[in-house]
Structures are given as structure tokens and as C-alpha cells.
C-alpha positions in Angstrom: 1.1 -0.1 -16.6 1.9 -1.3 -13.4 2.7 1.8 -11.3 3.2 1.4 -7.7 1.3 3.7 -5.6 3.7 4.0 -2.3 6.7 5.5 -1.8 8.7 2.4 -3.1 9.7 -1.1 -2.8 8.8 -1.2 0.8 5.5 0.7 0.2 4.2 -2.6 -2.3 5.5 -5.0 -0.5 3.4 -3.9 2.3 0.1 -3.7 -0.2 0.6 -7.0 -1.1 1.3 -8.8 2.5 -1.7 -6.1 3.3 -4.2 -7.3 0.7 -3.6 -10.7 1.7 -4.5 -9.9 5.4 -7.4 -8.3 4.3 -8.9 -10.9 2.0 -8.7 -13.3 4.6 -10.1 -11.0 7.4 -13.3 -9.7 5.6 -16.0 -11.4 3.4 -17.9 -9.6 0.7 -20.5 -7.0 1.6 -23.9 -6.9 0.6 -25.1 -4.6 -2.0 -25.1 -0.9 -0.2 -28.4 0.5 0.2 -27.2 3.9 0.9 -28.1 7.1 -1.0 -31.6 7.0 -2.8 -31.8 7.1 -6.8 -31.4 10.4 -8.6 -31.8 11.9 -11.6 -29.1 11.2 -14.8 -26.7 13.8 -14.9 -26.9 16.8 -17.1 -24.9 16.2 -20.6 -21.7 17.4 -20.6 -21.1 20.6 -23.2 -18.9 19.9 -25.9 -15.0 19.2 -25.0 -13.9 22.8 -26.2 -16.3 24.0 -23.4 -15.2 22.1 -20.2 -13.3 24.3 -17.7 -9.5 23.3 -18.1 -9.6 20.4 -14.8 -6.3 21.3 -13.2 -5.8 18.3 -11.0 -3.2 16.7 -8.5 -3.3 13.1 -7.4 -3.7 13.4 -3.5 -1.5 10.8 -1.6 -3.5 9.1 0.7 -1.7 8.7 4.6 -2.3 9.6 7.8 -4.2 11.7 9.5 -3.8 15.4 7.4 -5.0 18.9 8.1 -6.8 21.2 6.5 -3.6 23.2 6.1 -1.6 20.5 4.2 -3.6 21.2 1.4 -2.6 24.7 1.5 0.2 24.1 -1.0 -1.9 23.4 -3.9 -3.2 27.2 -4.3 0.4 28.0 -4.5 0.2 26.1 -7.6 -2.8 27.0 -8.7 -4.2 23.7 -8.7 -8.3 23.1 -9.0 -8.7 19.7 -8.2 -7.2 16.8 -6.3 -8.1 12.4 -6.9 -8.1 10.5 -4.1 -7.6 7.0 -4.0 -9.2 4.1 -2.0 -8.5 0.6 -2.8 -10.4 -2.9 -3.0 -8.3 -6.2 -2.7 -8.1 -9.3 -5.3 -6.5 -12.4 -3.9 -5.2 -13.6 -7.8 -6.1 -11.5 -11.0 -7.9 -14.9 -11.9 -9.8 -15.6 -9.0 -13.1 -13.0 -7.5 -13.8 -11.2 -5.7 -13.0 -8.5 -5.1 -13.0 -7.2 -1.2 -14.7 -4.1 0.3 -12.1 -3.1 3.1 -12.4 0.6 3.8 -11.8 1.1 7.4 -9.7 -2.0 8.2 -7.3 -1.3 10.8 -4.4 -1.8 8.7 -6.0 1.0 6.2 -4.0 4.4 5.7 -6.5 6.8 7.2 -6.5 8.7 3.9 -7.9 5.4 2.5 -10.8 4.7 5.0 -14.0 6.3 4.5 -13.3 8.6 7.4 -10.1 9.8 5.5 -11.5 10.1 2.0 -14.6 12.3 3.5 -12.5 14.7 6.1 -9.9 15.4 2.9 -13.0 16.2 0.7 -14.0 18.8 3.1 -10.9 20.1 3.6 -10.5 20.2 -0.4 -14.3 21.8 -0.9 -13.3 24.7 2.1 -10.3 25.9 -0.2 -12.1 25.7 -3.4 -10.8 22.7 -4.6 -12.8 19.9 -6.4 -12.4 16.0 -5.9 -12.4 12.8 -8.3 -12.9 9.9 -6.4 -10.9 7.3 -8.3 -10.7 3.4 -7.0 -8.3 1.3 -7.6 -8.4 -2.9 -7.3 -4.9 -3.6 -6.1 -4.2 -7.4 -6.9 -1.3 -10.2 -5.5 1.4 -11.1 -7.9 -0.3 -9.1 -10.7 -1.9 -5.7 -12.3 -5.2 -4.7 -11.8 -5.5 -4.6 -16.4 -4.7 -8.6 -15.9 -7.6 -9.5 -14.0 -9.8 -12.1 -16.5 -11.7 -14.5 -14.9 -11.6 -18.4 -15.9 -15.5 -19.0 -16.4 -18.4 -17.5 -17.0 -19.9 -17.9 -13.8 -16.3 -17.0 -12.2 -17.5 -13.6 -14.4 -20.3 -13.5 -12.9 -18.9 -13.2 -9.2 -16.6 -10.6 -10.1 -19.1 -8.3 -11.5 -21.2 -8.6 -9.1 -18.5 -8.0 -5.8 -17.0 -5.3 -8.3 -20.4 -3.8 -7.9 -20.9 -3.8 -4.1 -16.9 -2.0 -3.9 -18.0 0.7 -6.9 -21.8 1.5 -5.3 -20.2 1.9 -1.9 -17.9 4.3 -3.8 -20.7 5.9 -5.4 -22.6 6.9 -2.6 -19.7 7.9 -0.6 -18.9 10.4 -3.3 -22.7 11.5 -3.6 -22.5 12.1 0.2 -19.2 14.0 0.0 -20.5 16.0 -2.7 -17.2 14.5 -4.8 -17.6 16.4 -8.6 -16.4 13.6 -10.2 -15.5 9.2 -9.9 -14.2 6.8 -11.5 -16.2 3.8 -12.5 -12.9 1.8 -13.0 -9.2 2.3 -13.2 -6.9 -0.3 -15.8 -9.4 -3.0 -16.0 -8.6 -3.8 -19.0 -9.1 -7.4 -19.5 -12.8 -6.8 -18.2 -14.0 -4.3 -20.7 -14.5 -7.1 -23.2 -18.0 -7.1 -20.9 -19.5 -4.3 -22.3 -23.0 -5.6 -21.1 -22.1 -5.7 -17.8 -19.6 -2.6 -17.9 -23.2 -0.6 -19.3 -25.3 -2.2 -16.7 -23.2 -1.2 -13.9 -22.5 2.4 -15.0 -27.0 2.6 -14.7 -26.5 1.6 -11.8 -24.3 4.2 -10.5 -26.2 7.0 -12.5 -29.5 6.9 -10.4 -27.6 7.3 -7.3 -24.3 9.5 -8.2 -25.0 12.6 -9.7 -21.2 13.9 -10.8 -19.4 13.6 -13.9 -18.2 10.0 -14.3 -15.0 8.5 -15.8 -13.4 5.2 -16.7 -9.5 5.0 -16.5 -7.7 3.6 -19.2 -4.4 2.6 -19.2 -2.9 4.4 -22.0 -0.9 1.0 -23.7 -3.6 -1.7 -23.3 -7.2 -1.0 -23.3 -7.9 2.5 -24.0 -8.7 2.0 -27.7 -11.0 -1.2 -26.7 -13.1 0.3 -24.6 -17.0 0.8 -26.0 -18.9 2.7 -23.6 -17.1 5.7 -23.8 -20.3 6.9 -24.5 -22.3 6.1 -20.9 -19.5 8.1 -19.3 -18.9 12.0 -19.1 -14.6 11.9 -19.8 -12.4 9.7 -21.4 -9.9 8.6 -18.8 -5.9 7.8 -20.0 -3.2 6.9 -17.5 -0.8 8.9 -20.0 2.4 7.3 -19.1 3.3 7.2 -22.4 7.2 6.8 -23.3 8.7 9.7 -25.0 12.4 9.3 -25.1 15.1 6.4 -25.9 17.9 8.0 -24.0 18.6 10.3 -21.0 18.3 14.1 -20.2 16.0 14.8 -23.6 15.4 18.0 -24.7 12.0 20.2 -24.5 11.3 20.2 -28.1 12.1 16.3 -28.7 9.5 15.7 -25.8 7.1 17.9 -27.2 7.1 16.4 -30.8 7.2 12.6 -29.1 3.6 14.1 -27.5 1.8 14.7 -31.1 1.3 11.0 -31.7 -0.6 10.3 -28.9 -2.5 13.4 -28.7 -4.0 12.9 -32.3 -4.9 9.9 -30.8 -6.5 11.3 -27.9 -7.9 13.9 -30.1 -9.2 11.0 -32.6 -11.0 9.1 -29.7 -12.6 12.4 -28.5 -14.1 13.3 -31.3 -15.8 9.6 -31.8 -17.3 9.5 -28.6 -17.8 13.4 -28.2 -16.3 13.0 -24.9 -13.6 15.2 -23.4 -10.3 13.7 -22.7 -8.7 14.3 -19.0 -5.5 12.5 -18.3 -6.0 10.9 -15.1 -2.7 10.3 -14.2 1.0 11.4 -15.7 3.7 11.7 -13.6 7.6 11.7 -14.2 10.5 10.6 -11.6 13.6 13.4 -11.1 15.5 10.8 -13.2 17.4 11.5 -16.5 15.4 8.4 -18.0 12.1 9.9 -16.8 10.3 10.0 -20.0 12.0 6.7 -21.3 9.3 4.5 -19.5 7.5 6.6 -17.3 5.2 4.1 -15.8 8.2 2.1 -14.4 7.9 2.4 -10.9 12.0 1.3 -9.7 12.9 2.9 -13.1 16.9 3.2 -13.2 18.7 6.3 -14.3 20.6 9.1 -11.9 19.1 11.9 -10.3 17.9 14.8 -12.7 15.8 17.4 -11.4 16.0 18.8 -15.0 14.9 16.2 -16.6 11.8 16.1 -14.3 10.9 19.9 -15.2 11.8 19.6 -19.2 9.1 16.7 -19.1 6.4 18.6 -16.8 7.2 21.7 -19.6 7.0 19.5 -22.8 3.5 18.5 -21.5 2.2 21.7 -21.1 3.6 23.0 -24.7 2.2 20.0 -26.1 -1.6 20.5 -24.9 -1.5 23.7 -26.6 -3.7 24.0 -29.3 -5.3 20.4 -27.9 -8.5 21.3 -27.3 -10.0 18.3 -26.4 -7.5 17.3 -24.3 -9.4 19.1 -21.2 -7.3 17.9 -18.2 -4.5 16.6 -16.3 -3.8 14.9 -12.7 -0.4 14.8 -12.2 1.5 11.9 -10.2 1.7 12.6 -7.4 1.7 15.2 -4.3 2.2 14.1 -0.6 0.7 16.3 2.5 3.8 16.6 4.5 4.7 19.3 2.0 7.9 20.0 4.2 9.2 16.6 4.3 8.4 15.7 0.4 10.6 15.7 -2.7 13.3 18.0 -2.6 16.6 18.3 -4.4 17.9 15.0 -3.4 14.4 12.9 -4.5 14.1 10.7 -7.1 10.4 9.9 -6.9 7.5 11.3 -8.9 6.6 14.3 -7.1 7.5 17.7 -7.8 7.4 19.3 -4.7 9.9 21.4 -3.8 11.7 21.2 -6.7 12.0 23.1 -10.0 9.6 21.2 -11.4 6.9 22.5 -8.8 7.6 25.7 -10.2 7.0 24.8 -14.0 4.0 23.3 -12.6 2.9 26.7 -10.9 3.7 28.5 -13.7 1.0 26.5 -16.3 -1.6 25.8 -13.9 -1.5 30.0 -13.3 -2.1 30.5 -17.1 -4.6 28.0 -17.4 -6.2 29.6 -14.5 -5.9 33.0 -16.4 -6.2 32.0 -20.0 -8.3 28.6 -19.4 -5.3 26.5 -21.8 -1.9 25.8 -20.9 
């Protein structure tokens, strides 16, 4: 999957010339020293027994107020991700850079912005998974593989400065919930090191942890499911050949997966959240949903079948515990609408489907 995380072709042209500017500007930091060690975390009760986590991925931008989140409890929602990023010259070549708070960060990025939106988020009841990303030139972050074993060695070990600063960030911000790693595929093969690191982050986070795996490449590879508290999927997964697809066709293209998803949760005994799922207001939407410039024309009925087929389909799915849908942007009155193509579904019919389902969860505790 190689989803862009702007607002277009603009938006990752600007990552890239960005992460470039970064790399070159800061050098790796030493190991934080931040919060002291704490306790392991609790276990986590059995799949069927974690509160339904009804989550929106946050856009990170400017400057917000505490009012921009004020949209989300129309929609019932009950947690948002926020996203900061670390930079990777080449997907062969460490390390990996540290570069909260560069000048050429979105605020919503910096540390500043990731801890003021957490308050904001904990004042209107709403919980937070801190979820990193490694944003790469010329590549996806589930390509990075290093050439040697000492090359290995350098990217574990600037991987762990970016993740511990991450760590105790969210253990200051009282964050419920982060992500160890998002579509690293190609680096889970270290199990050792994967284990080691996730210690680490244990005696000094004390929230529910996740790993993020994209849903085509190396969710069924990973084998430390069991360290972790949830199974992570990026659940782009296609669901229709042609355009404007009904409900029920949607719906049955969901079962495959989900006895999947089902399968690996009851392996591990870990819940399953879907850390990201989004769909564009395109008649092609659920064709290849990860395909950030997808073509197609604009379908705002498309958009809401697909948000509807993926509520019917986690019914009965009880170890499928969670969604964060892709994606929400702060200026509420400005995003989506009828004319937008893009992923979100504000202001559209789509929002409403969404209101709807994250209301009955909220009553009922399933879709």
C-alpha cells in the first residue's frame, strides 16, 4: 500500500522535497532519556470484551482548536490517530531521522501539535493512538530492507531513538494507545530485534500497543503478534472489479478477509482493530482503495455504499474490535463536500452513514 497522506499530488511532492531537506538538516538523536521505566501493561481481556474502538484518523495541519474537534461527537466517534513522521533518505539506506519540530513541520506533526490535539481530544472525551509513520524518497515505507547486516544494525537502532521518543511523548500525553510500527514490512523478518524493541517500549509506555500491517504484504508474516495488545491491518482491501457496486456485493467481497482477520485473532488471542480504511467519493472506490490518484468520476454513493457494506460486514465479527477511518480534516467547513473526490466523508452522505453506525455501536457496543 502506498497511500499518500496529503491532500494530493502536490501534498507528496512536498513530503518528499521535505524529507530530503530534513535529512540533510538534522543528524540522528541520541537515545531519549525521557519518562522513567514502568510497569508491563495489564493483559488485555479477551477480543469479545474490548469496548468497540470507534476511531477517525486526525489530519495533522496547522494550528487547530479545541472546537475543530467538535465534529467528531456529532458522529459519535471515540477516538482519533494522529500521525507524526520520521524521514528515510532511500528505503535501502538508514537511518531513519528524528525531525519533530523542524520548521518546515505541519504544526499538527511537531511535538507541540501532537500534545495540544491530545488535550483537546482527552477534554471532549476522546481517546488517542499515536501512530508513526517512516515516510521514505522514491519508495514505500513496507520496502525498506537494508543491504547488510550491519546496515541492519543502524536502522534498528535510529528506528529506536524515532519510536522511544514517540513512546514517551505518548506516556506524557497520557495517549491510550501507539503504534510500534506502521507497513514495515520488509523489516519484520527481524523478529529479534522487532521483540527487543517492543521491551523496550513496555517499561516506559504504559498504553495498549499496536503494529500496523499492511493488509496485502506483511500481515500474515508477522510473529510477535503476541508482545503486542491489537493486531493492526491497513484494510484497504479491494472489493469490486467495476464501478458503482452494490451494498450486498461489497458486503460478501468483506467475508474473505474477515475470516482471515478472524483466523489470525484467534492464533494470537489478540483483537483485531483496523487502523486505517478509507474510500474516495469515486465510483471505483472499492476497486483499489489504497490507490491514492485512483481514476473513476465523482460518486458520493459509491463512497456511502462502501462506508455501509463495512459496517454490515463487522456484524457478527467479533473479533474484529475496531476501525479508524481515512481520514477527517479540522477545517470541518472547508472539507469534503459534494463536489470532493478525496477520502473524507465530511459533509457528505457518507458522514451521515458514518453517524449512524458509530451511534449504534455507541448504544449497542457492535455495528
Amino acid at each position: 500500500m502506498s497511500i499518500g497522506y496529503g491532500r494530493g499530488r502536490d501534498h507528496i511532492r512536498r513530503r518528499a522535497v521535505l524529507g530530503l531537506a530534513v535529512l540533510g538538516a538534522l543528524a540522528t538523536a541520541a537515545p531519549p532519556t525521557g519518562a522513567g521505566p514502568h510497569a508491563k501493561s495489564a493483559p488485555i481481556p479477551s477480543p469479545a470484551l474490548l469496548p468497540f474502538v470507534r476511531g477517525i484518523c486526525w489530519e495533522a495541519a496547522g494550528r487547530v482548536q479545541a472546537s475543530d474537534l467538535a465534529p467528531l461527537a456529532r458522529v459519535h466517534a471515540g477516538w482519533i490517530s494522529q500521525t507524526p513522521f520520521g524521514w528515510q533518505r532511500k528505503t535501502d539506506r538508514p537511518p531513519v531521522v528524528l525531525a519533530t519540530g523542524h520548521k518546515d513541520y505541519y504544526w499538527g506533526e511537531s511535538d507541540e501539535g501532537l500534545r495540544e490535539t491530545a488535550r483537546f481530544a482527552h477534554a471532549r472525551g476522546l481517546r488517542v493512538l499515536l501512530k508513526p509513520h517512516v515516510w521514505t524518497h522514491g519508495g514505500w515505507s513496507g520496502e525498506i530492507a537494508m543491504r547488510t547486516p550491519r546496515e541492519w544494525a543502524d536502522w534498528f537502532r535510529s528506528y529506536r531513538t524515532f519510536i522511544l521518543h514517540y513512546a514517551d511523548l505518548a506516556e506524557a500525553c497520557g495517549m491510550e494507545a501507539l503504534a510500534v510500527g506502521t507497513e514495515l514490512g520488509s523489516t519484520t523478518q527481524h523478529e529479534r530485534e522487532w521483540r527487543a524493541l517492543i521491551g523496550e517500549i513496555r517499561k516506559r509506555y504504559r498504553g495498549k500497543l499496536v503494529y500496523c500491517a499492511n493488509w496485502a504484504e506483511d500481515l500474515g508474516h508477522v510473529r510477535f503478534w503476541d508482545a503486542l495488545d491489537w493486531i493492526g491491518v491497513q484494510a484497504y482491501y479491494p472489493l469490486a472489479d467495476r464501478p458503482n457496486p452494490a451494498v450486498a456485493d461489497l458486503v460478501a467481497a468483506w467475508q474473505e478477509p474477515l475470516d482471515m482477520l478472524e483466523g489470525l485473532s484467534r492464533k494470537w488471542g489478540k483483537p483485531v482493530i483496523l487502523t486505517e480504511v478509507g474510500y474516495h467519493s469515486l465510483d471505483t472506490a472499492a476497486s483499489r482503495p489504497w490507490e491514492w490518484d485512483l481514476p473513476g468520476r465523482l460518486s458520493l454513493e459509491t463512497q456511502a455504499r462502501c462506508y455501509e457494506a463495512l459496517f454490515s460486514a463487522l456484524r457478527d465479527r467479533p473479533r474484529v474490535r475496531g476501525v479508524f477511518l481515512w481520514k477527517w480534516h479540522p477545517d470541518y467547513d472547508n472539507a469534503g463536500g459534494v463536489k470532493d473526490t478525496e477520502y473524507t466523508p465530511e459533509r457528505k452522505p457518507a458522514e451521515e452513514v458514518l453517524r449512524r453506525a458509530f451511534a449504534s455501536i455507541e448504544r449497542e457496543g457492535r455495528p
